[in-house]
Backbone as a chain_set.jsonl record, in Angstrom:
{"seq": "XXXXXXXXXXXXXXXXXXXXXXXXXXXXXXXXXXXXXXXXXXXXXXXXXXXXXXXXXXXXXXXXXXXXXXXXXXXXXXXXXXXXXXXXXXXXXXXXXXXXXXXXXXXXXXXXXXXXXXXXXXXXXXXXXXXXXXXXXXXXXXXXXXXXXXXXXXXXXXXXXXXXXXXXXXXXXXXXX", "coords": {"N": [[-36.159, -64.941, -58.642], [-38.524, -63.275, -56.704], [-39.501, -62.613, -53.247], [-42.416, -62.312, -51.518], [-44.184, -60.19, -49.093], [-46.221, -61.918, -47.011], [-49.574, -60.955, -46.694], [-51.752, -60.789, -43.426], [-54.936, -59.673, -42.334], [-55.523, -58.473, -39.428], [-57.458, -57.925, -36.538], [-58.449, -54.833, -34.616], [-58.979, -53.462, -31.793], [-60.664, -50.774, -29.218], [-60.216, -50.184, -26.111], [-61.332, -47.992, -23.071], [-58.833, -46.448, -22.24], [-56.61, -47.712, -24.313], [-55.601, -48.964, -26.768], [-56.103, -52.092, -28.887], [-53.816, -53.804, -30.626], [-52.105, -54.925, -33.315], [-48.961, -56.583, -33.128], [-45.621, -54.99, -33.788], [-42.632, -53.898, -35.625], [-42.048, -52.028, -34.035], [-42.452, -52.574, -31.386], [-40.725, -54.042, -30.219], [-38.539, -53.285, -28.73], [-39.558, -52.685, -26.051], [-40.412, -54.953, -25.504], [-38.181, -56.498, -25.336], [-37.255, -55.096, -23.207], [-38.985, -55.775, -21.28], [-38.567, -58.743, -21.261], [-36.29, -59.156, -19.951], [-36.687, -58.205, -17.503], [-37.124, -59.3, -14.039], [-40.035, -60.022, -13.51], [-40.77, -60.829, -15.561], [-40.84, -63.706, -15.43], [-43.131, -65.498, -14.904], [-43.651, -65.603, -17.602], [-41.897, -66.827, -18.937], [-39.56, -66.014, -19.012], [-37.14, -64.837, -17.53], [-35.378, -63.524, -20.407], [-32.989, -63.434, -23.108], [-32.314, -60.679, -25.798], [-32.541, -62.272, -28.253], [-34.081, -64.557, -27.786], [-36.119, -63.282, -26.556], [-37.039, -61.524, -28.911], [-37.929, -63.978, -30.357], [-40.176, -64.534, -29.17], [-41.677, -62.605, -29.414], [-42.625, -62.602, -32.007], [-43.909, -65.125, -32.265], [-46.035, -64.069, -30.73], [-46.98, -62.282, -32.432], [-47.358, -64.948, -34.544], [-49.397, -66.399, -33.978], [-51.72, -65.122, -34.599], [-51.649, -65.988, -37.308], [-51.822, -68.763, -37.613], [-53.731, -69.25, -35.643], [-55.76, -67.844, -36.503], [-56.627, -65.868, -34.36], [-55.109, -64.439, -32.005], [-52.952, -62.915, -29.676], [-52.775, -59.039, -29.084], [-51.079, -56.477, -29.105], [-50.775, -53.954, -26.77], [-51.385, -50.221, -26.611], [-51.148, -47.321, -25.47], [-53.48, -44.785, -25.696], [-53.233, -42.543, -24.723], [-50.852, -41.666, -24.908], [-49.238, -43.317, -27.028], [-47.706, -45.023, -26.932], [-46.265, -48.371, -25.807], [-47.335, -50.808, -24.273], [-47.997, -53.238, -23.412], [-49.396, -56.401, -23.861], [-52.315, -58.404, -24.569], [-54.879, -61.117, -25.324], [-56.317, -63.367, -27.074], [-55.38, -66.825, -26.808], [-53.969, -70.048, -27.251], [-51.732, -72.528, -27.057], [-49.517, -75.08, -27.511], [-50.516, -77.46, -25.857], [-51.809, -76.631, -24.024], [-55.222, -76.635, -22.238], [-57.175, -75.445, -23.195], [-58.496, -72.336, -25.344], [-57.187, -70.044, -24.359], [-57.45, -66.417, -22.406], [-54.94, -64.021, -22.169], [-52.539, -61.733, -20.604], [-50.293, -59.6, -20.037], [-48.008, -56.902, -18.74], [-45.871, -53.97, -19.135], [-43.456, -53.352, -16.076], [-43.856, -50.87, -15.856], [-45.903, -50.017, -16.126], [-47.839, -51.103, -14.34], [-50.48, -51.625, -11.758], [-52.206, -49.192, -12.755], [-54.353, -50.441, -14.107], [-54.611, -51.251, -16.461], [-54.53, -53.961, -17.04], [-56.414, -55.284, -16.449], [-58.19, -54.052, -18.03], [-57.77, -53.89, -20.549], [-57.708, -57.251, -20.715], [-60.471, -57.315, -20.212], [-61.585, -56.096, -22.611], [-60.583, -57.676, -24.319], [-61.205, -60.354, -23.758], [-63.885, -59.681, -24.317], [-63.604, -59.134, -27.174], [-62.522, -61.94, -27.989], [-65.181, -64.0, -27.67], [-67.11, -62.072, -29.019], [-66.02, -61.687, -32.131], [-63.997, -64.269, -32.552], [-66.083, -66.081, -31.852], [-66.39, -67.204, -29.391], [-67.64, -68.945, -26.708], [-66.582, -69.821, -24.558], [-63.923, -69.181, -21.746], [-60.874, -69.554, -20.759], [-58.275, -68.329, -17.962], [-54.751, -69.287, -17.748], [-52.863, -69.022, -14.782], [-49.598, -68.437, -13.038], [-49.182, -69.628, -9.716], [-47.342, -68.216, -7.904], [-48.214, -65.645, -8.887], [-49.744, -63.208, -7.724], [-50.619, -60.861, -8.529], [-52.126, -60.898, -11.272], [-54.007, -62.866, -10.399], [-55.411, -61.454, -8.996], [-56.285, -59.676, -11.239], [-57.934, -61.501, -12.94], [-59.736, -62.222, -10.984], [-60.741, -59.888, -10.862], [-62.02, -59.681, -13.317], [-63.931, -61.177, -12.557], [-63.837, -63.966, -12.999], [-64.015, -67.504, -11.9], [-61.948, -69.319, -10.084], [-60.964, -72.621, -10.512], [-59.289, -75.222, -10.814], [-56.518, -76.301, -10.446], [-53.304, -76.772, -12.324], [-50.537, -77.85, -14.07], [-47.843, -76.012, -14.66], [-45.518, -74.067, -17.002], [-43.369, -75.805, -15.682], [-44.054, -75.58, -12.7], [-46.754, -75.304, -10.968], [-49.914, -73.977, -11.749], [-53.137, -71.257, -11.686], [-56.489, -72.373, -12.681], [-58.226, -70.588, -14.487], [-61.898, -69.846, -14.934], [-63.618, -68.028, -17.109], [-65.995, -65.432, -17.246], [-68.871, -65.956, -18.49], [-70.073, -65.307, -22.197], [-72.796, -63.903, -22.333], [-72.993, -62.891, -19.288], [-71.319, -61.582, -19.095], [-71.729, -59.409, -19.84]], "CA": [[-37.333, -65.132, -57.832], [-38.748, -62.501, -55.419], [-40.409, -63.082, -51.908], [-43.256, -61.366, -51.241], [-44.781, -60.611, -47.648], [-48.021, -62.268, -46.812], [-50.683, -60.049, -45.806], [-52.852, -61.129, -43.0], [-55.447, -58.956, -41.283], [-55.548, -58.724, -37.674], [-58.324, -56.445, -35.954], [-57.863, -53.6, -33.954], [-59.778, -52.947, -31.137], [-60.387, -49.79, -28.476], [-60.864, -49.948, -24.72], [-61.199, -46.547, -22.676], [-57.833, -45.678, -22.836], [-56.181, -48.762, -24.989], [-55.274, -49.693, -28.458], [-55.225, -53.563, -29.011], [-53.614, -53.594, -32.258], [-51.148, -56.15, -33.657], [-47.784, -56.111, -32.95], [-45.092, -53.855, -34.875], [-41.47, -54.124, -34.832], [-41.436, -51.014, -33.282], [-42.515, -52.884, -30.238], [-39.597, -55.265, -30.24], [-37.152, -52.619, -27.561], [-39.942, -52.688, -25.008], [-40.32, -56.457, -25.179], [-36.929, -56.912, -24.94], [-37.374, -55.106, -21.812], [-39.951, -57.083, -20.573], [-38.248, -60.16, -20.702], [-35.312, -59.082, -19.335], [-36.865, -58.077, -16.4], [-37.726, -60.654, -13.331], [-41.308, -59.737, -13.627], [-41.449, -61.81, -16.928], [-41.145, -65.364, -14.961], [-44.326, -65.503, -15.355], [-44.407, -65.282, -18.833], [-40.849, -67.691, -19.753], [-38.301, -65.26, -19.049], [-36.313, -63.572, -18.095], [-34.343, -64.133, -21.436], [-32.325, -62.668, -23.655], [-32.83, -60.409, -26.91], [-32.781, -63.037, -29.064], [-35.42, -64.804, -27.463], [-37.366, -61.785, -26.454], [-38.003, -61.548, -30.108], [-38.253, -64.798, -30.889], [-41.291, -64.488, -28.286], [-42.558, -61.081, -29.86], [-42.8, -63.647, -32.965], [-44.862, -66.183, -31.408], [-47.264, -64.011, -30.441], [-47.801, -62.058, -34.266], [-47.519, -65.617, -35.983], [-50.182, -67.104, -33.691], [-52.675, -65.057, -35.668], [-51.702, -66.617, -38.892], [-51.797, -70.331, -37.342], [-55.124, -70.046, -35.192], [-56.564, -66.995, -36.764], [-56.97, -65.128, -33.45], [-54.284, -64.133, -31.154], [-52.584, -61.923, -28.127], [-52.573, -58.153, -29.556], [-49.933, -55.2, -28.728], [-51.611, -52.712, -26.087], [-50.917, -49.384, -26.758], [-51.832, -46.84, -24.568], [-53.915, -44.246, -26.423], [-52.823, -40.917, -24.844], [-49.451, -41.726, -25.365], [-48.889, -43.976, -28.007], [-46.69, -46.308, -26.216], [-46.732, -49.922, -25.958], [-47.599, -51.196, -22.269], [-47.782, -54.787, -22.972], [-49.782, -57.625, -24.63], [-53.448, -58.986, -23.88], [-55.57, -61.331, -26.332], [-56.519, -64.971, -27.176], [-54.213, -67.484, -26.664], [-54.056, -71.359, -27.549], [-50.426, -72.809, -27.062], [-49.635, -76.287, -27.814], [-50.678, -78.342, -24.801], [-52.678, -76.126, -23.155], [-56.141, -77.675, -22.053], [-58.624, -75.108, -24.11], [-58.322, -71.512, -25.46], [-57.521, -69.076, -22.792], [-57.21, -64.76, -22.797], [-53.702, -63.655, -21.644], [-52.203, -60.018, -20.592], [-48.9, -58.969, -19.593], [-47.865, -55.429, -18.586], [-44.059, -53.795, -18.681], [-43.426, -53.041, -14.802], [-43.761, -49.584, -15.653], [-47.433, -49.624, -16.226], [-48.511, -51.609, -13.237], [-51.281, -50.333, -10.729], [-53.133, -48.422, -13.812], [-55.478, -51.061, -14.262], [-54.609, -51.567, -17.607], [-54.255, -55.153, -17.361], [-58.252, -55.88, -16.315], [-59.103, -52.879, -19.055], [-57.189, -54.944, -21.993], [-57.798, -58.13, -20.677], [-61.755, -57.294, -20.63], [-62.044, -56.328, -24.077], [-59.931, -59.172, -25.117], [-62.431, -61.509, -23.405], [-65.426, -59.293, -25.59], [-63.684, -59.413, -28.551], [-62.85, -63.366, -28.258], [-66.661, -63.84, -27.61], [-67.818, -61.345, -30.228], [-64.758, -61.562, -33.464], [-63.735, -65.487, -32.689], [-67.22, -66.696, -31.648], [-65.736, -68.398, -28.219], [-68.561, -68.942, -25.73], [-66.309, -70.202, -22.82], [-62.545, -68.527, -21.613], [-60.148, -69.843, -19.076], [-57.222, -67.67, -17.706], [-54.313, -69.725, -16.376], [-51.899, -67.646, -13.91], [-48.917, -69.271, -11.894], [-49.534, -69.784, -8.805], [-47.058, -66.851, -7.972], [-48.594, -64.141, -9.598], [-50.536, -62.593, -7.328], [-50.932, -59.537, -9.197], [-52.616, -61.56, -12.137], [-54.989, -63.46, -9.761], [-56.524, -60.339, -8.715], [-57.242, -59.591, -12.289], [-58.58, -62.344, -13.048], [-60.657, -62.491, -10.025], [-61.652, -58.329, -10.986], [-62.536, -59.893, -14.06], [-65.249, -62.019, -12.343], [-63.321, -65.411, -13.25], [-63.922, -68.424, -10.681], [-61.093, -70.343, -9.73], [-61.479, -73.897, -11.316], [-58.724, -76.024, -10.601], [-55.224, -76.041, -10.969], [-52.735, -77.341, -13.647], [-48.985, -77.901, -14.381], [-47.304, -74.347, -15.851], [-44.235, -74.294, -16.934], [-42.51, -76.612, -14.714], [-44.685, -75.641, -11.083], [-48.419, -75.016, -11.171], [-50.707, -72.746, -12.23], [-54.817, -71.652, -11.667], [-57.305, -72.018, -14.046], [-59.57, -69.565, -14.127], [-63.236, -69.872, -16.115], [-64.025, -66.452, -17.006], [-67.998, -65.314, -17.395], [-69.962, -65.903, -20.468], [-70.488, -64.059, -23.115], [-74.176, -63.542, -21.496], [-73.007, -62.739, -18.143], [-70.131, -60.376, -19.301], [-72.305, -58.025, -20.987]], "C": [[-37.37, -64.021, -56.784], [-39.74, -62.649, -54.384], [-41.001, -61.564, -51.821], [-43.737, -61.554, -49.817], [-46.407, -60.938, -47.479], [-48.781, -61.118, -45.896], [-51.244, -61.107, -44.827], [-53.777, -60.212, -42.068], [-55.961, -58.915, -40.284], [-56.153, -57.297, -37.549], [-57.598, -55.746, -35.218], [-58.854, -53.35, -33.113], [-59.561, -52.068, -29.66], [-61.006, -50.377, -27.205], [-60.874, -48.545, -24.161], [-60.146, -45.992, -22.912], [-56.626, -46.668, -23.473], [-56.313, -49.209, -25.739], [-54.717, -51.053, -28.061], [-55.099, -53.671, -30.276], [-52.503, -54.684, -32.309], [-49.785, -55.519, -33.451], [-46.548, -55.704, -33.684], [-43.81, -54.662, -34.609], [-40.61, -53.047, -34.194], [-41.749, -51.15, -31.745], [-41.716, -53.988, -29.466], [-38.727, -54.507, -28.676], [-37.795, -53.091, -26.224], [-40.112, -54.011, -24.571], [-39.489, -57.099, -24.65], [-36.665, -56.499, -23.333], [-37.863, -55.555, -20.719], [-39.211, -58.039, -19.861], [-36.685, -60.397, -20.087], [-35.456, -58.964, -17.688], [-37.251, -59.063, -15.478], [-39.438, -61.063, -13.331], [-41.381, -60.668, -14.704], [-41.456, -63.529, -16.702], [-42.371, -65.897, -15.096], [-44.657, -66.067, -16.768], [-43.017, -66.177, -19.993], [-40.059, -67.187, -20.068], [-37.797, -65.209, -17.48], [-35.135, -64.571, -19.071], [-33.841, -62.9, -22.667], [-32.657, -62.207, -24.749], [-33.636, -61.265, -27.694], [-33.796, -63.814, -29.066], [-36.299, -64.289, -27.344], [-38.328, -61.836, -27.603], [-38.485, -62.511, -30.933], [-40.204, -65.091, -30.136], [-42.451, -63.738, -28.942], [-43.421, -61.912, -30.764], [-43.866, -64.431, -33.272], [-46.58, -65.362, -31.45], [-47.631, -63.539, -31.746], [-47.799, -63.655, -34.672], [-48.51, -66.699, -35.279], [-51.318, -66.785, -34.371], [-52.565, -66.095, -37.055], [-52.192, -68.658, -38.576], [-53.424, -70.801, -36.947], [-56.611, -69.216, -35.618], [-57.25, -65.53, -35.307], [-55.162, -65.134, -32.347], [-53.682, -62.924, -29.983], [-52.478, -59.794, -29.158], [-51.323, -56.996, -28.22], [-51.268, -54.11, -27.922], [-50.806, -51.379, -26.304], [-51.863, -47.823, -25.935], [-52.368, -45.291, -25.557], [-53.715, -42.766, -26.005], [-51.593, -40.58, -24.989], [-48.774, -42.397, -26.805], [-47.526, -44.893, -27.672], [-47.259, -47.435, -25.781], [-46.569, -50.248, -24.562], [-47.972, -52.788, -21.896], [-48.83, -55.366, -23.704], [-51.28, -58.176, -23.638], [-54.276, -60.125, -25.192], [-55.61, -62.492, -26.205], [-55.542, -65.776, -27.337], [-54.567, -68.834, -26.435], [-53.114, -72.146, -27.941], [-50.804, -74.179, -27.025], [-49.442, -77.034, -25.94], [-51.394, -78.107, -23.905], [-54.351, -76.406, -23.467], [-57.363, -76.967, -22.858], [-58.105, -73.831, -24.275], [-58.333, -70.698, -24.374], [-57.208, -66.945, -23.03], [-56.034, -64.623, -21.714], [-53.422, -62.375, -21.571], [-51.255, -60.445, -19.788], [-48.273, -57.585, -19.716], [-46.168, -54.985, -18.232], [-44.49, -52.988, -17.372], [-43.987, -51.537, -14.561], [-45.165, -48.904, -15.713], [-48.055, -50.47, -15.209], [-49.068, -51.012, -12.488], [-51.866, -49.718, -11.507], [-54.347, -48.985, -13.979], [-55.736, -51.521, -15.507], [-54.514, -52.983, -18.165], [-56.24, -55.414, -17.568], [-58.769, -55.133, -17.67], [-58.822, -53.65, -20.469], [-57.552, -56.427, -21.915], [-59.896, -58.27, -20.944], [-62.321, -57.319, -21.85], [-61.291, -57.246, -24.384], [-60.979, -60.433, -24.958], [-64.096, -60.999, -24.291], [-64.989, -59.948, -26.655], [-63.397, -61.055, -29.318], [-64.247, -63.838, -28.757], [-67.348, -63.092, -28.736], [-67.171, -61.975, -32.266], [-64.727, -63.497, -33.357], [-64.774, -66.627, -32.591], [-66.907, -67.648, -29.845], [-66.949, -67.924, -27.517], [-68.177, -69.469, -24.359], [-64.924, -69.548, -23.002], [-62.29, -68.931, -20.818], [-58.756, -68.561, -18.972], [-56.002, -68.314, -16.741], [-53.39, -68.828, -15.643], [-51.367, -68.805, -13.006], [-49.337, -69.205, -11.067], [-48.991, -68.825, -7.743], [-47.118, -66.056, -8.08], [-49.758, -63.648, -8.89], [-51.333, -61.662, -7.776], [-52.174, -60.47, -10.5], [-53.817, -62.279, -11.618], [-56.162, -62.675, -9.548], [-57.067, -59.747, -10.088], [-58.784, -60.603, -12.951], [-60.224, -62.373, -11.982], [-61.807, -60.465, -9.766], [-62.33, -58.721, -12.018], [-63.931, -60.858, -14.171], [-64.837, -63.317, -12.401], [-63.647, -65.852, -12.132], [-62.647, -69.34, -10.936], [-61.554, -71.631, -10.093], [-60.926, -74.833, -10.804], [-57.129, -75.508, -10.554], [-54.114, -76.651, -11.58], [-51.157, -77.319, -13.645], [-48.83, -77.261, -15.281], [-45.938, -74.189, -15.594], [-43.049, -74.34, -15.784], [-43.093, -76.554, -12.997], [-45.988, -75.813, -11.663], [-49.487, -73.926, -11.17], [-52.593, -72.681, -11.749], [-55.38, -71.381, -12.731], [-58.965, -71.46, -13.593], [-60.996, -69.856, -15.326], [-63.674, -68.65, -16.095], [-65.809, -66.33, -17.357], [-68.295, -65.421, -18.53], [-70.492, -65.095, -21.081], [-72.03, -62.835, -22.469], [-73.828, -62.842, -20.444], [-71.85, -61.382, -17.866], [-70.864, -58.93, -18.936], [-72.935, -57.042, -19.673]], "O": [[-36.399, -63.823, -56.054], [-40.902, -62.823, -54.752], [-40.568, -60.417, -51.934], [-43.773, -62.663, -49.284], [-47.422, -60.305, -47.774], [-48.557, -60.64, -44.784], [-51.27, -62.271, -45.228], [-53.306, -60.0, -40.95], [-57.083, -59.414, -40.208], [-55.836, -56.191, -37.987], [-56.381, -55.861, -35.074], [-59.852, -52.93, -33.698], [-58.617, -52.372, -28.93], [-62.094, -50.953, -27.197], [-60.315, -47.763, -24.93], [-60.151, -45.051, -23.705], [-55.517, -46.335, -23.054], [-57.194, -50.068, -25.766], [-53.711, -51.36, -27.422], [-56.052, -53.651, -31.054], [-52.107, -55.23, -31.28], [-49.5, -54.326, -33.553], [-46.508, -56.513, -34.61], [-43.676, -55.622, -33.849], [-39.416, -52.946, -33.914], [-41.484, -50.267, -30.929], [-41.999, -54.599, -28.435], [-38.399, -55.209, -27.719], [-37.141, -53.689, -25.369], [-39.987, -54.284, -23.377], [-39.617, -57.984, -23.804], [-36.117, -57.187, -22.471], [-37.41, -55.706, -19.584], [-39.088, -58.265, -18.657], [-36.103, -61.454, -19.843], [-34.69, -59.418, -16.838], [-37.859, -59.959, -16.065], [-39.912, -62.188, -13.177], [-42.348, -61.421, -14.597], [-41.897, -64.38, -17.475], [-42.407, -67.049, -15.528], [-45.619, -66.778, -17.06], [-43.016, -66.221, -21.224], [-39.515, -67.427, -21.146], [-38.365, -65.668, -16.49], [-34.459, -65.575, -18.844], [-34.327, -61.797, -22.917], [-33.436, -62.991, -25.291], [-34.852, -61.223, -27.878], [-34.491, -63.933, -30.075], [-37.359, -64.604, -27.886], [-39.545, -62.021, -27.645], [-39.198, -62.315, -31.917], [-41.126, -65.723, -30.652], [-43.645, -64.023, -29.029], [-44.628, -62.046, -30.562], [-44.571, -64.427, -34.281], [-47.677, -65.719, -31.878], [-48.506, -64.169, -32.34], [-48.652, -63.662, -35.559], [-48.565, -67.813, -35.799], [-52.031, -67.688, -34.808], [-53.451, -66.782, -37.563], [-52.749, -69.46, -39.326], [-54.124, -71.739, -37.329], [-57.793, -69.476, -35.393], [-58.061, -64.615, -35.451], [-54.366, -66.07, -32.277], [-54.481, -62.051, -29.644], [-51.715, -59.887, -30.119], [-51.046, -56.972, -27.021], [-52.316, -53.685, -28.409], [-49.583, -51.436, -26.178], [-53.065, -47.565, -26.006], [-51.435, -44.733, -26.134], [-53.977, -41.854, -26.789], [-51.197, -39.429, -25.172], [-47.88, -41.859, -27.459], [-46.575, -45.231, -28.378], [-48.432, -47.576, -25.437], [-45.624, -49.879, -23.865], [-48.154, -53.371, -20.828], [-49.309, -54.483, -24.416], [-51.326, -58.304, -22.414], [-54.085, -59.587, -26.282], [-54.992, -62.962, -25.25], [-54.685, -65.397, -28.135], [-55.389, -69.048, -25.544], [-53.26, -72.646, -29.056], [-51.911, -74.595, -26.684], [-48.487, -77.027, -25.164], [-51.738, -78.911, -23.039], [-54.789, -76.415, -24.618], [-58.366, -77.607, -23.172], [-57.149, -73.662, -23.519], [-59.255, -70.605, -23.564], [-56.684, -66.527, -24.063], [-56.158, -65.047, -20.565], [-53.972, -61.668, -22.415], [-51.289, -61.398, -19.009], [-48.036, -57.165, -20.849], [-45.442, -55.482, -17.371], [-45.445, -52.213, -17.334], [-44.425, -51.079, -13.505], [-45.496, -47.744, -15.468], [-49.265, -50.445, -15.436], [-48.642, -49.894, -12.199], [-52.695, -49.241, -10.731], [-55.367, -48.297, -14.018], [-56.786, -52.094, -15.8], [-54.437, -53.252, -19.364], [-56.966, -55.63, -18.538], [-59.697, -55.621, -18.314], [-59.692, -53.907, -21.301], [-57.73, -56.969, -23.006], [-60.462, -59.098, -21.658], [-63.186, -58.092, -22.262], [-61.966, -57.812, -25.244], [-61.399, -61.214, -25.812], [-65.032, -61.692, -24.69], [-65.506, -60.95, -27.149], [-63.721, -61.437, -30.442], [-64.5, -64.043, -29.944], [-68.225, -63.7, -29.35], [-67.806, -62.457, -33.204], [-65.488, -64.06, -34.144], [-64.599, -67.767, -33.021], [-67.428, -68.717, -29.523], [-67.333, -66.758, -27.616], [-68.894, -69.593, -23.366], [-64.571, -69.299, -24.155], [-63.065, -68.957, -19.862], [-58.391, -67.994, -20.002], [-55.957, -68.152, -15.522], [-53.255, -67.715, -16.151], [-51.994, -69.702, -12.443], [-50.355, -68.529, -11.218], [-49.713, -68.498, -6.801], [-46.31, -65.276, -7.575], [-50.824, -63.678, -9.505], [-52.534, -61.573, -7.524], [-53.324, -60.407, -10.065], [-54.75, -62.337, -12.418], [-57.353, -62.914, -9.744], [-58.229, -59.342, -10.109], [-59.97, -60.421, -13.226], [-61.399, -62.514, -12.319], [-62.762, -60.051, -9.109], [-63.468, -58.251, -11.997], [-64.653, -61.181, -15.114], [-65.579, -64.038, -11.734], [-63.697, -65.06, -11.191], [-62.483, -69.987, -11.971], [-62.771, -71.753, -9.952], [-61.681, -75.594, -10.198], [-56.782, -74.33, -10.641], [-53.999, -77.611, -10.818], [-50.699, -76.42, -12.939], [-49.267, -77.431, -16.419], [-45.313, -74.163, -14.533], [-42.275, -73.536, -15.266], [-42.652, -77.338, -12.157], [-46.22, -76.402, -12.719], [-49.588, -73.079, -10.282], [-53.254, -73.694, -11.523], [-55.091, -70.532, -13.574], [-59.997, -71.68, -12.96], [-60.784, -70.046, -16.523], [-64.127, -68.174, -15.054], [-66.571, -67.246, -17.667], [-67.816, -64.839, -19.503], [-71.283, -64.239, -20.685], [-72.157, -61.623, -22.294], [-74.451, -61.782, -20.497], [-71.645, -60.605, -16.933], [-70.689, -57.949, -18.213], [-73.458, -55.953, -19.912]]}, "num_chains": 1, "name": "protein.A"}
């Protein structure tokens, strides 16, 4: 008997200077760096390889489960991977929401709002979603202000892993544009 690998095709889409493309396993080192770092509390780290990539994982095999998921940012004058933005619908969480996370080393660029924007088009356009929330600990300052560049209103706020988090309602497809 021989195992074959399932295809599935996952879009690809450009922002000004950002490839959201699916994730490789040539983006496994920088992940690992990620979640090593304290910066990834946020995001259910800081943890070790093994998890790292059990994480990386997660996010490719959410395409196959919900048909839409977080894509690999890649920064288009370099061709380096700068972190993760895209649709996201984890078990327990209260409605589909758009997520981004940036390795430390690309912070301050603006690359979070620039990936996280088209992620919120291409939900809206590719998945058909007509509403988006964004939650963000309650810690993450940095993340708030995206959110809140991204036009989101503050909504409420929610229990995230283990403290509390805000939930953001991002603008409508209509109101984006």
């Amino acid at each position: 008997m021989s195992l074959t690998a399932h295809t599935y095709s996952i879009p690809s889409f450009e922002s000004e200077r950002l490839l959201l493309r699916p994730f490789q396993q040539a983006d496994f080192e920088a992940m690992a760096r990620f979640f090593a770092d304290p910066v990834s509390q946020f995001y259910g780290g800081p943890c070790s390889r093994e998890d790292a990539w059990r994480k990386m994982a997660v996010y490719a095999g959410h395409w196959l489960l919900h048909g839409y998921g977080p894509w690999a940012l890649e920064e288009k004058a370099s061709g380096q991977f700068v972190g993760l933005s895209g649709p996201w619908f984890p078990e327990g969480w209260p409605e589909p929401e758009i997520t981004w996370a940036l390795l430390p080393e690309h912070h301050g660029k603006g690359y979070a709002t620039e990936a996280a924007r088209r992620a919120l088009q291409a939900a809206y356009e590719y998945c058909g979603w007509t509403t988006a929330i964004s939650v963000v600990a309650t810690g993450n300052v940095a993340s708030r202000a995206v959110a809140e560049r991204l036009g989101a209103q503050l909504e409420a706020t929610m229990p995230f892993r283990g403290g509390e988090g805000w939930r953001f309602r991002h603008l409508s497809p209509a109101m984006l544009r």
